[in-house]
C-alpha positions as CSV (number, residue, x, y, z in Angstrom):
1,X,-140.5,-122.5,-10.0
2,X,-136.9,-121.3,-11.0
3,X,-136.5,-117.7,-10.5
4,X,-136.1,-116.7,-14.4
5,X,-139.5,-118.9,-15.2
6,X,-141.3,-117.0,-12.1
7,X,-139.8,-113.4,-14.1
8,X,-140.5,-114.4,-17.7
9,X,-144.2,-116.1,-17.0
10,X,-145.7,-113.9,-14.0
11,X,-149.0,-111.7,-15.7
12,X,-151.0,-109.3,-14.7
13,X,-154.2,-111.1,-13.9
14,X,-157.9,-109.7,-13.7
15,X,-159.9,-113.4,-13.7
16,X,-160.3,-115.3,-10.3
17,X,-161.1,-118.7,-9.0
18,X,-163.4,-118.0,-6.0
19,X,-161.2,-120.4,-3.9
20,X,-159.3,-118.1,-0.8
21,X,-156.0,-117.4,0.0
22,X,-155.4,-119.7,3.2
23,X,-153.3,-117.9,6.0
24,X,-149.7,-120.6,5.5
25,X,-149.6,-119.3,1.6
26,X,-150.4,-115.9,2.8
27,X,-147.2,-115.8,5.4
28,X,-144.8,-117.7,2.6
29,X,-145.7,-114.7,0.6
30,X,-144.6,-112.1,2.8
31,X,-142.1,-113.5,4.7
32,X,-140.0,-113.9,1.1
33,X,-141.4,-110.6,0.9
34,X,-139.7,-109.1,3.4
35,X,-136.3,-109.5,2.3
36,X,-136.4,-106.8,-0.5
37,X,-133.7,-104.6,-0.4
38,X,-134.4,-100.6,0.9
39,X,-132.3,-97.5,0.9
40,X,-130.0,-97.8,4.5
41,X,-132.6,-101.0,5.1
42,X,-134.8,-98.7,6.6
43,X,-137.8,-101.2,5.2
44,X,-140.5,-98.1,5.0
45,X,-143.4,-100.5,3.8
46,X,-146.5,-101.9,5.4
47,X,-148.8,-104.0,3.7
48,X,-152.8,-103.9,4.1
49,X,-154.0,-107.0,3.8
50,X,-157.9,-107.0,2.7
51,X,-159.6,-110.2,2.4
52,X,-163.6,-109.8,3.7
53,X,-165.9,-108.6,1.5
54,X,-167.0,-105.6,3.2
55,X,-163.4,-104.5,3.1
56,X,-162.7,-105.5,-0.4
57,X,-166.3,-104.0,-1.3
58,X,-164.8,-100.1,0.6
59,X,-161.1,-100.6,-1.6
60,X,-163.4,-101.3,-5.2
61,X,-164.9,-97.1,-4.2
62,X,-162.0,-96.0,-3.5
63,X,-160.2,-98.2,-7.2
64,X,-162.8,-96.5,-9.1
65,X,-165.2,-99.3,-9.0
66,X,-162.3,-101.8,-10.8
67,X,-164.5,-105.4,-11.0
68,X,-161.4,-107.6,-10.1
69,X,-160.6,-105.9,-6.7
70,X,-164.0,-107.8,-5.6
71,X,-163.9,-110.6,-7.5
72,X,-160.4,-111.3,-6.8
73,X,-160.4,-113.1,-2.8
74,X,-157.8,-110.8,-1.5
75,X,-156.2,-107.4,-2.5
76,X,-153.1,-105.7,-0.7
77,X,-152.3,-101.9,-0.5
78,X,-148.8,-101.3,-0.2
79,X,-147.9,-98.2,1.6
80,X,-144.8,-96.7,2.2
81,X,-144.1,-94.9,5.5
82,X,-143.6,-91.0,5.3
83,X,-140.9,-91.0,8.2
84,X,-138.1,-91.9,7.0
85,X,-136.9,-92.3,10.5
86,X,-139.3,-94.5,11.7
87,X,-137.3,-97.7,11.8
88,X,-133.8,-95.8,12.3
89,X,-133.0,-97.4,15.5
90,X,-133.5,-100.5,15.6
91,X,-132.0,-100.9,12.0
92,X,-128.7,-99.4,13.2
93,X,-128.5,-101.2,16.5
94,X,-128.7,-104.5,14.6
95,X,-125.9,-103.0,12.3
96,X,-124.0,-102.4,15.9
97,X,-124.5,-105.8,17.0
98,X,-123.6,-107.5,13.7
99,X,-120.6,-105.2,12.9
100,X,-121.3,-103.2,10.2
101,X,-120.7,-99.8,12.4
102,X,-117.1,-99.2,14.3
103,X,-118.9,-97.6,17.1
104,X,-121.8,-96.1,19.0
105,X,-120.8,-92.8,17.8
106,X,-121.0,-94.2,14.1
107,X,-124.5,-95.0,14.6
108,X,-125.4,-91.9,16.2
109,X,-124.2,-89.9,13.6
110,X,-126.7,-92.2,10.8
111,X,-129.6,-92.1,12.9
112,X,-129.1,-88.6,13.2
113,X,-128.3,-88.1,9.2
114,X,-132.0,-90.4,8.8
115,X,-133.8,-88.1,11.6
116,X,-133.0,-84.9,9.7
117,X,-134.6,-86.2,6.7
118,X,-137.9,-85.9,8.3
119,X,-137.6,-82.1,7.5
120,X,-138.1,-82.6,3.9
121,X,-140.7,-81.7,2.3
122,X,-143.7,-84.2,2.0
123,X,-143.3,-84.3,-2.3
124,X,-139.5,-85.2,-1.4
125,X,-140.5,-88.2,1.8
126,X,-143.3,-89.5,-0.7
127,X,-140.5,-89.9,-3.6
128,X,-138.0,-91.6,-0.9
129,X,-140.4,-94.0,0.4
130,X,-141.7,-95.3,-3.2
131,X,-138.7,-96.0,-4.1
132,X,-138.1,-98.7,-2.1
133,X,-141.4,-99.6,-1.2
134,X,-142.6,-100.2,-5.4
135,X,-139.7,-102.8,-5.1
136,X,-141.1,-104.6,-2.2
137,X,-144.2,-104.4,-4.3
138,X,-142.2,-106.3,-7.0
139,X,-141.1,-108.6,-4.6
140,X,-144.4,-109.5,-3.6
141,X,-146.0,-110.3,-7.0
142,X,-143.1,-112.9,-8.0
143,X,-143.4,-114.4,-4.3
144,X,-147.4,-114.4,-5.3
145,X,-146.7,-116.1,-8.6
146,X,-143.6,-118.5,-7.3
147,X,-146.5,-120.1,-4.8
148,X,-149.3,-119.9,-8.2
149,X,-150.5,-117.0,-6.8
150,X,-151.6,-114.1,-10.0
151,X,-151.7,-110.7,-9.0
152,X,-152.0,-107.5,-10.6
153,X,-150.8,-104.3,-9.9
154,X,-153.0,-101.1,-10.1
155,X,-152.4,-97.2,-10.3
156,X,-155.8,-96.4,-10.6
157,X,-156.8,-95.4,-7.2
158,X,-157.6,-92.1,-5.0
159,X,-155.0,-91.5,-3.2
160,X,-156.9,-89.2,-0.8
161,X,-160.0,-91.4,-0.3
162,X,-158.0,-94.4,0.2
163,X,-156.6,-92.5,3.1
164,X,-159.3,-91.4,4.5
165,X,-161.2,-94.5,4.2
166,X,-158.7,-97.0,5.8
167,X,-157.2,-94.6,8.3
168,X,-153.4,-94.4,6.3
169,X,-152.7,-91.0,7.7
170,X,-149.1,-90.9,7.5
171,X,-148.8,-93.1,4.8
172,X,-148.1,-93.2,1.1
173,X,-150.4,-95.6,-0.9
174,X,-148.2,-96.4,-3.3
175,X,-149.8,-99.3,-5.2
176,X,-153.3,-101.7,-4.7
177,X,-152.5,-105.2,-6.0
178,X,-155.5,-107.8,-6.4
179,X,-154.3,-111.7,-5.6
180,X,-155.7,-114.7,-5.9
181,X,-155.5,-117.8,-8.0
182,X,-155.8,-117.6,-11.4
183,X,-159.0,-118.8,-13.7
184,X,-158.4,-121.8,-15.5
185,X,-159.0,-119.9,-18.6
186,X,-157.9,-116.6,-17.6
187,X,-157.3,-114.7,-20.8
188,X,-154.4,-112.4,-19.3
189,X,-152.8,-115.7,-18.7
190,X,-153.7,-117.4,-21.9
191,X,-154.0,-114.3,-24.5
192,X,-150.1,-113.7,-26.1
193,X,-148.0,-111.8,-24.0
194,X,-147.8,-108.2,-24.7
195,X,-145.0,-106.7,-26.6
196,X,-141.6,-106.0,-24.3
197,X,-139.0,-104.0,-25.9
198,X,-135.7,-105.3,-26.8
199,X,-132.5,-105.3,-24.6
200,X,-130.6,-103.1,-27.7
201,X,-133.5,-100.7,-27.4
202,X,-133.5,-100.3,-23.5
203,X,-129.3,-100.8,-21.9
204,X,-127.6,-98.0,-23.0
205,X,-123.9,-98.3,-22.4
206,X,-121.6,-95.9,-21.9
207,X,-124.0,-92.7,-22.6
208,X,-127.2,-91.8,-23.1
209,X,-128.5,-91.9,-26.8
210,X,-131.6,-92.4,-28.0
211,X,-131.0,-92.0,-31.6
């Protein structure tokens, strides 16, 4: 698809063909996903792919028992890393090599600048690392869709119990997305698409007004 037809017909889907996800799909997903921009390119995400049914069957308990996280053939949590360090290295040694940084003391100095943010405060790391990470998340769905893949992206999860479950200590889970193909008559897909506000309504220029 063109890029603005993957944006303007991508839904949030709930209804799944039974047929799975084969691993080549899988890979062209993520491997455009990868390319989403981050904060310093520090790339805090990791995905959690969940495809068997026992697995899929753990996620539903811990998605408040949310039908399409079973009946869809795969779901992903997407977790953003709580150190903000953790890539730091080897993100500014390819900045070295490439030329971005004048020197090794430059790149010193940013590791050092990303090693210190560690000291925050978890509230503070688990804002840091959403922020990029939900736009990997974003990246992923219109991948999904540009390959007919649906997804849809859910909030409604326990944070704590999805941690504890899957082992994610360290981690902030910060969004579950079901993905799969589509039913033929899948009524998120077919149904008229839900009110968006208008561009007058949403850009303001200048200054903020909301009268």
């Amino acid at each position: 698809m063109e890029t603005r037809e993957v944006i303007e017909s991508r839904r949030s889907v709930h209804d799944y063909v039974d047929d799975p996800l084969d691993d080549e799909t899988v890979e062209s997903i993520f491997e455009a996903t990868r390319y989403t921009p981050s904060g310093y390119n520090l790339q805090p995400w990791e995905f959690l792919l969940v495809r068997e049914d026992d697995n899929r069957e753990r996620l539903q308990e811990c998605a408040g028992g949310q039908e399409h996280v079973t009946d869809a053939p795969a779901a992903v949590v997407v977790l953003g890393n709580l150190d903000p360090a953790a890539h730091a290295e080897r993100n500014f040694d390819d900045w070295m090599e490439k030329g971005y940084l004048p020197n090794d003391d430059a790149r010193d100095d940013l590791i050092e600048t990303i090693e210190e943010w560690r000291d925050w405060p978890e509230a503070e790391r688990r804002v840091w690392t959403t922020r990029s990470t939900a736009l990997a998340a974003m990246t992923l769905m219109y991948a999904a869709w540009d390959e007919g893949v649906a997804t849809c992206p859910m909030e409604g999860f326990d944070r704590e119990a999805l941690i504890e479950e899957f082992g994610l200590e360290g981690y902030e889970p910060v969004m579950v997305l079901t993905m799969g193909y589509p039913a033929e008559d899948a009524d998120d897909i077919e149904t008229d698409r839900k009110v968006r506000r208008p561009v007058e309504e949403i850009v303001h220029e200048e200054s903020f007004d909301l009268e």
